[in-house]
C-alpha positions, 0 to 999 in steps of 0.5 A: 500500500502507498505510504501514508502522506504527512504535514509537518508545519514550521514556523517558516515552512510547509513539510509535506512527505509524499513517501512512496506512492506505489500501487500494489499492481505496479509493485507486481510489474517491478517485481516481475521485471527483476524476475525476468532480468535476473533469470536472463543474467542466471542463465548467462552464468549456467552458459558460462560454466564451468568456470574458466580462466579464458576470455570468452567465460570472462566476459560472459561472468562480466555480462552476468554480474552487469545484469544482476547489478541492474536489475537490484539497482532497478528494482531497489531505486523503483520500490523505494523512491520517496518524495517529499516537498518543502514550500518556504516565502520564496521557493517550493523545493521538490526532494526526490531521493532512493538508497543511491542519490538524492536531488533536489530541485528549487523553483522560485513562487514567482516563476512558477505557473499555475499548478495542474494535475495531469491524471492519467494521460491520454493515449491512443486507444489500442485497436482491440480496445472495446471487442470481445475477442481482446483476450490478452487484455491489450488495453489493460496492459498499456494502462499498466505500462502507462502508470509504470512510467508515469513522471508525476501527476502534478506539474507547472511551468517554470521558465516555459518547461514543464515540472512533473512530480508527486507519483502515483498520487491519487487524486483524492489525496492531490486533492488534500496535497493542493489544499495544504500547499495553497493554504500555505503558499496563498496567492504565490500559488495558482491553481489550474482551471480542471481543480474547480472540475475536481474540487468544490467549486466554493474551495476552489473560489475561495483559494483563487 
């Protein structure tokens, strides 16, 4: 289940911790990606038996050990990336972070344009979308992959490039994540036209 999100007010600061939004099926696909890369780099290493001091089995325990690095590098950096954020009287600070790094990216109120949420992006439809004989599930399988390269359900503009973050969110918790960001930030923050459709209309009036 995604984490629990959590606000921690200071006295010049918004903490808001995101923590790790993943949803179980998502956590399936990464699962089975690890799964799958890391019996391709075992069957590598049967092929390279026995073990041999000569160039050919070098390269190929070389080749395995790469592909097993991947796929816990992978699968780690996916199941436990977090993500928090820090609003201040000046900027709004994104702090994306998993066990091997962490970045953090500082945008100034006054450069930064209304906020969206993105939802689920449109896409083209797959052709065996709606018919009866889409046994393999097609369409399910594209939203699925859909969701697993998602770069963020909210985004704005800053300096006309978009900025994307807060995976996975749902988006009745973007909903509560806006509201405590706005009622921090105020007018430094604008929303987009689709939170009135979103949201009551008399908060979104309120707010704006």
């Amino acid at each position: 289940m995604p984490d629990k999100i959590t606000y921690n007010w200071g006295e010049d600061h918004l903490q808001i911790m995101l923590g790790r939004q993943i949803a179980p099926r998502i956590k399936t696909l990464f699962w089975l990606e690890f799964i799958f890369t890391s019996g391709m780099a075992t069957i590598f290493l049967i092929q390279s038996m026995p073990l041999k001091a000569n160039l050919i089995h070098f390269a190929g325990y070389l080749g395995t050990a790469t592909l097993y690095a991947l796929a816990a590098y992978r699968f780690i950096s996916r199941m436990f990336f977090t993500e928090e954020l820090w609003l201040d009287a000046e900027y709004l600070t994104i702090v994306n972070a998993t066990p091997f790094k962490r970045k953090v990216y500082r945008y100034e109120w006054q450069s930064a344009g209304p906020l969206h949420y993105v939802g689920t992006d449109a896409k083209t439809d797959h052709p065996l979308k709606g018919q009866c004989y889409d046994y393999f599930g097609f369409e399910t399988q594209e939203r699925l992959i859909q969701n697993l390269h998602t770069e963020g359900k909210l985004y704005f503009n800053y300096y006309g490039f978009p900025v994307r973050f807060a995976k996975g969110l749902y988006s009745w918790d973007a909903e509560e994540v806006v509201r405590m960001m706005k009622i921090y930030a105020g007018r430094k923050l604008s929303l987009g036209p689709e939170w009135k459709r979103m949201v009551e209309e008399s908060w979104f009036e309120e707010e704006n």
